[in-house]
C-alpha positions as CSV (number, residue, x, y, z in Angstrom):
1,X,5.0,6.3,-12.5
2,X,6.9,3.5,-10.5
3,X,6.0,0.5,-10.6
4,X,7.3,-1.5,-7.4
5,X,6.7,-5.0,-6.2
6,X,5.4,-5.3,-2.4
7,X,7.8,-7.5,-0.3
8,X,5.5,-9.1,1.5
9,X,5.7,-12.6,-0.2
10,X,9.3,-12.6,0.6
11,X,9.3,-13.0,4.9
12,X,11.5,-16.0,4.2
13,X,14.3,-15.8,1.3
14,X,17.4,-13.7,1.6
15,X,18.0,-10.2,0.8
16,X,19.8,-11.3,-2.8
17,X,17.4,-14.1,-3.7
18,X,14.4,-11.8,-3.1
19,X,16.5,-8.9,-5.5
20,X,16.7,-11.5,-7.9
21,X,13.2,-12.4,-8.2
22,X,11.6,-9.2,-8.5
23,X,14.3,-8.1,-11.5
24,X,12.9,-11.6,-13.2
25,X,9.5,-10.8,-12.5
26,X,10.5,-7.8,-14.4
27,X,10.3,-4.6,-11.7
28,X,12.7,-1.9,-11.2
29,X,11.9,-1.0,-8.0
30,X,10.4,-2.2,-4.7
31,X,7.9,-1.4,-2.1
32,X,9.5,-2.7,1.0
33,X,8.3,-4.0,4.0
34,X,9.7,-3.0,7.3
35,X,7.8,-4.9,10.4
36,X,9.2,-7.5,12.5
37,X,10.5,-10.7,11.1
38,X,11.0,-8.8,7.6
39,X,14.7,-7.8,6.0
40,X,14.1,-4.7,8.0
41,X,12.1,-4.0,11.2
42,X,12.1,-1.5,13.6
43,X,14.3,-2.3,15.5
44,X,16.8,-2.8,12.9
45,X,16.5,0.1,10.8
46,X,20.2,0.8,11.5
47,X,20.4,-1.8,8.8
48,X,18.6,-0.1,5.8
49,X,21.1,2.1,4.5
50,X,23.4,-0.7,3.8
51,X,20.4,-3.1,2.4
52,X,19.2,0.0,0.2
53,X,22.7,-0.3,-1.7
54,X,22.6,-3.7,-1.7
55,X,19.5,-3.3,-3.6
56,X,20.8,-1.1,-5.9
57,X,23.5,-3.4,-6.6
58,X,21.2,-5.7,-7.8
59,X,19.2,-3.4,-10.0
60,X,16.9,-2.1,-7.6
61,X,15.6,1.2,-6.5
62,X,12.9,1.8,-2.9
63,X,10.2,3.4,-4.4
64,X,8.9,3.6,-0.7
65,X,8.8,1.4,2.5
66,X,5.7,-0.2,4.4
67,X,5.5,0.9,8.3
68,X,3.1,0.2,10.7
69,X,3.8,3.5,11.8
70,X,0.7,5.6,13.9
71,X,2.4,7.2,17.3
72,X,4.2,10.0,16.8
73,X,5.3,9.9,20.6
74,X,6.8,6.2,19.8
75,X,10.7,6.7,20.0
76,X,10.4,4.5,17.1
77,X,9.0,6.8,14.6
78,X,11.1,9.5,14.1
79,X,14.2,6.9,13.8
80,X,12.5,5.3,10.9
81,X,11.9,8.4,9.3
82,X,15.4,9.6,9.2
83,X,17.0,6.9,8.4
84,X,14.2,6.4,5.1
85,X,15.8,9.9,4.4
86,X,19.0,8.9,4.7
87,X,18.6,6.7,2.6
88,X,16.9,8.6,-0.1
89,X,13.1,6.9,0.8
90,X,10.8,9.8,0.7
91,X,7.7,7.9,0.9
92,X,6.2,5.7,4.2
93,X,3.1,4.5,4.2
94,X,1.8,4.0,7.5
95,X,-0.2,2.0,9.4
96,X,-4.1,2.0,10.6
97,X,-6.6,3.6,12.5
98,X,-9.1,0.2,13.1
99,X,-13.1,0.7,13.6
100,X,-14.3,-0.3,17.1
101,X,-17.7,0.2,17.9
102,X,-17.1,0.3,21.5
103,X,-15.1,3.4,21.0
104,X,-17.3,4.5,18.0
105,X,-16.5,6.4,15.2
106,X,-16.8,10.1,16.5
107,X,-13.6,9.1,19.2
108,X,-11.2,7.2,16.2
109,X,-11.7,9.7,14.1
110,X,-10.7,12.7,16.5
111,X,-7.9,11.0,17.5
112,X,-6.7,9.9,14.3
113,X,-6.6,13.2,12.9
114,X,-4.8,14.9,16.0
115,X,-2.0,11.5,15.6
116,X,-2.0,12.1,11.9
117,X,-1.6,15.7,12.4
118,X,1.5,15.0,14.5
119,X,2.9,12.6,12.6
120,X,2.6,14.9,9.5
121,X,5.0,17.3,11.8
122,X,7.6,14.5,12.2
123,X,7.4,14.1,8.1
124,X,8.1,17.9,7.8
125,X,11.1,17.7,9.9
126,X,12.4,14.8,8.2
127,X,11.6,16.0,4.6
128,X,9.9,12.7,4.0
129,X,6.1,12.1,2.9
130,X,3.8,9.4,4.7
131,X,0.8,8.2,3.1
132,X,-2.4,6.8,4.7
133,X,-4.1,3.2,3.4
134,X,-6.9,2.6,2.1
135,X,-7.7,-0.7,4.1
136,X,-10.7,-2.7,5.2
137,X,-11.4,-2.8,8.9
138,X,-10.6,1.0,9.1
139,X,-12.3,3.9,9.2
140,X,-10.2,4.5,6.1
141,X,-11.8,2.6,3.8
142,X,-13.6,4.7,1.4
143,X,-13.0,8.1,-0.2
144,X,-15.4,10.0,2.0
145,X,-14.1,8.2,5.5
146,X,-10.3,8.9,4.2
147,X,-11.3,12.9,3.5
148,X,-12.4,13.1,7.1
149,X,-9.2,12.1,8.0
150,X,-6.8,14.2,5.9
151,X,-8.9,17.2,5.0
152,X,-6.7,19.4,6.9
153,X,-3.7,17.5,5.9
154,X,-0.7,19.1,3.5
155,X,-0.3,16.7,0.4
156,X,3.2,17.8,0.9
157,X,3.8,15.7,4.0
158,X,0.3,13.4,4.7
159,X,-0.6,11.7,1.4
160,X,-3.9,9.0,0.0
161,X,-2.6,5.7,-0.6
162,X,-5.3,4.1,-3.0
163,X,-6.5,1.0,-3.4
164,X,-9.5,-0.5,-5.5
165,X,-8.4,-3.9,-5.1
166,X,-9.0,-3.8,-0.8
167,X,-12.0,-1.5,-2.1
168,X,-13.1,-4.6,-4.4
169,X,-12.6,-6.7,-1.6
170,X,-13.2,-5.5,2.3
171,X,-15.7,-2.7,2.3
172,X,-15.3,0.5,1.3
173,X,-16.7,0.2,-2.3
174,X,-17.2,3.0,-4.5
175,X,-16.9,3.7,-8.4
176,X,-13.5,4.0,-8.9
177,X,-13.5,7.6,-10.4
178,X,-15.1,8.9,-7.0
179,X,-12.4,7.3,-5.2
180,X,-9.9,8.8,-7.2
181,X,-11.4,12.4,-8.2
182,X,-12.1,13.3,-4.4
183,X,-8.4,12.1,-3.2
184,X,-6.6,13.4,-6.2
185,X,-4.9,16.4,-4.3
186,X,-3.5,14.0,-1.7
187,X,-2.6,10.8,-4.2
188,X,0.7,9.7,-4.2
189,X,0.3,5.3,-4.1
190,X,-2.1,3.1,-6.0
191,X,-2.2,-0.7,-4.9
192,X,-2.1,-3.0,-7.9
193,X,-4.5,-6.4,-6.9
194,X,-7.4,-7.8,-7.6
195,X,-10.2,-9.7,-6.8
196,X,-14.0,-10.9,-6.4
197,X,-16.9,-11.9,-3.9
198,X,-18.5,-15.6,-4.5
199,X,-21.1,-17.2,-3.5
200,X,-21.2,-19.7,-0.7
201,X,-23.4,-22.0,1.0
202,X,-27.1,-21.2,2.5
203,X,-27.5,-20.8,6.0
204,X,-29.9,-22.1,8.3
205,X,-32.1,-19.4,8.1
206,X,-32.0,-19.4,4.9
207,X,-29.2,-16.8,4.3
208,X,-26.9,-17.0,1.6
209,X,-23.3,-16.3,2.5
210,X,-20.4,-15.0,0.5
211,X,-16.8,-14.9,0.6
212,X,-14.3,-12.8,-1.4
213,X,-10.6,-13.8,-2.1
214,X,-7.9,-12.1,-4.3
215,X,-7.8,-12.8,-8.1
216,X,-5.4,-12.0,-11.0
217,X,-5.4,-8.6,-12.1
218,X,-6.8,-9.3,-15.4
219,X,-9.9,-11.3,-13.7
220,X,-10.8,-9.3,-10.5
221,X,-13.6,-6.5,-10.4
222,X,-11.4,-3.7,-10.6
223,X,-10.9,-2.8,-14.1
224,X,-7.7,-2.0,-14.4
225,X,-7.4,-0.8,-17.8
226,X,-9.7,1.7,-17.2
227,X,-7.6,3.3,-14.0
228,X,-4.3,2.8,-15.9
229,X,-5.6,4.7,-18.6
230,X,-6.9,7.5,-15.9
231,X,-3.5,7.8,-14.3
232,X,-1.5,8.1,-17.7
233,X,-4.3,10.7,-18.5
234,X,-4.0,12.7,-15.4
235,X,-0.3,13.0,-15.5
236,X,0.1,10.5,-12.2
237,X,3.8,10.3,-11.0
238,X,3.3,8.3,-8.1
239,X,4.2,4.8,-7.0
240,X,1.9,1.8,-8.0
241,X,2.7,-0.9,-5.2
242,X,1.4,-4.2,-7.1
243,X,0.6,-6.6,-4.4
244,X,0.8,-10.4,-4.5
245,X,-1.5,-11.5,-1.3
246,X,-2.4,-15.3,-3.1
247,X,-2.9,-17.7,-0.4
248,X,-0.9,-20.1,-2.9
249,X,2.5,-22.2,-2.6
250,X,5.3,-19.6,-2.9
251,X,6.4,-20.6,-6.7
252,X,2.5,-20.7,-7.7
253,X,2.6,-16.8,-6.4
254,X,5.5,-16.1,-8.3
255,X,4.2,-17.7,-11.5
256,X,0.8,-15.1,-10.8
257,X,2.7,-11.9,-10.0
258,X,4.8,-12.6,-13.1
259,X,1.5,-12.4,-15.1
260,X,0.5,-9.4,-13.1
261,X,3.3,-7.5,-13.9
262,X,2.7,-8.1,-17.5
263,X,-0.2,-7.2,-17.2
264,X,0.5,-3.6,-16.0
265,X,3.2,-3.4,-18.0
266,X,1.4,-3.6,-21.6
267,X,-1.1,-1.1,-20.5
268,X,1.5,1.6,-19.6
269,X,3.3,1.0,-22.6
270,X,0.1,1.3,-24.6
């Protein structure tokens, strides 16, 4: 298993001060972001060869890279997947296929299979793998809605990225061994977060509302220790991407993932 830090948190440091932190937060390797206004974006991916020795230089491996990636006809998309294998980045994950209910469900999920189907091609050519998100807002969110979209899919090439912590927090909730018995052919990324659902104030019809936010790992509703333990069990040699999404000032986040990692880090050992 790999355990890599998500760049996300880092949109405004340099290339070496964001190195450095994630070897003192105590990671080997990264999951890196490439979008625009990022180290990397799209348009720049001339550029990631270069950064991915920089990295290296520092200490640092790319366990995979983040894309937004979902049109296979996109000039873009085939030059981000070479030059991931140029660089030695075998793993994308990709981006999302959103729930509209003025398209409805039946139409998003025909056409995301057919543009997942293609895109799976592309990752065959390049000899890269990509691997699809577990994310709220999707019709991805859940085990069941992601097998309808990769049933027909080679694990080789289309992979199941994971991830209680959205589960815990958007929709998509289902016990955890569901989730990860019915996707284990395709698994190749768990997200590491966390979090909860609290309640709010009473409307005026007497409604109560509730609001969720992300939590440390060790205080969330995804018990980790019992999916750690699952993975080491099951011989899992994937990447877990731990995730630091705290709407907090930049040095309280750092503090947080810090504990996070440690977190992780005991159980593996264990």
């Amino acid at each position: 298993m790999q355990h890599a830090f998500f760049t996300k948190p880092f949109r405004d440091v340099s290339t070496a001060t964001m190195a450095e932190t994630v070897r003192d937060l105590g990671f080997g390797s990264i999951d890196l972001l490439i979008r625009d206004g990022w180290h990397v974006a799209p348009a720049t991916i001339g550029t990631l060869g270069d950064m991915v020795r920089g990295l290296r230089d520092h200490g640092l491996a790319v366990a995979m890279v983040t894309t937004d990636i979902t049109d296979a006809e996109d000039p873009a998309t085939p030059s981000i997947l070479d030059h991931c294998a140029a660089a030695g980045i075998d793993l994308l994950r990709i981006g999302y296929w959103r729930y509209d209910p003025a398209q409805g469900y039946a139409a998003i999920r025909d056409r995301g299979r057919r543009e997942l189907a293609a895109l799976a091609r592309l990752a065959e050519r390049a000899g890269v793998r990509l691997a699809l998100q577990m994310h709220g807002g999707t019709i991805h969110s859940s085990s069941a809605q992601m097998l309808a979209l990769l049933d027909d899919c080679d694990p080789r090439f289309m992979t199941a990225f994971v991830d209680p912590g959205n589960q815990a927090v958007q929709e998509g909730r289902e016990h955890w061994q569901v989730t990860f018995d019915a996707l284990a052919p395709w698994l190749s990324v768990v997200g590491v977060k966390n979090g909860g659902w609290f309640p709010g104030e009473i409307d005026a019809e007497g409604q109560r509302r509730w609001h969720a936010d992300w939590m440390p790992l060790s205080e969330g509703m995804v018990p980790w220790h019992d999916i750690i333990d699952h993975l080491k069990a099951t011989g899992f040699a994937g990447v877990l991407s731990q995730q630091s999404h705290y709407r907090l000032p930049y040095p309280q986040l750092i503090d947080i993932s810090r504990a996070d990692h440690g977190f992780v880090a005991r159980r593996l050992a264990q």
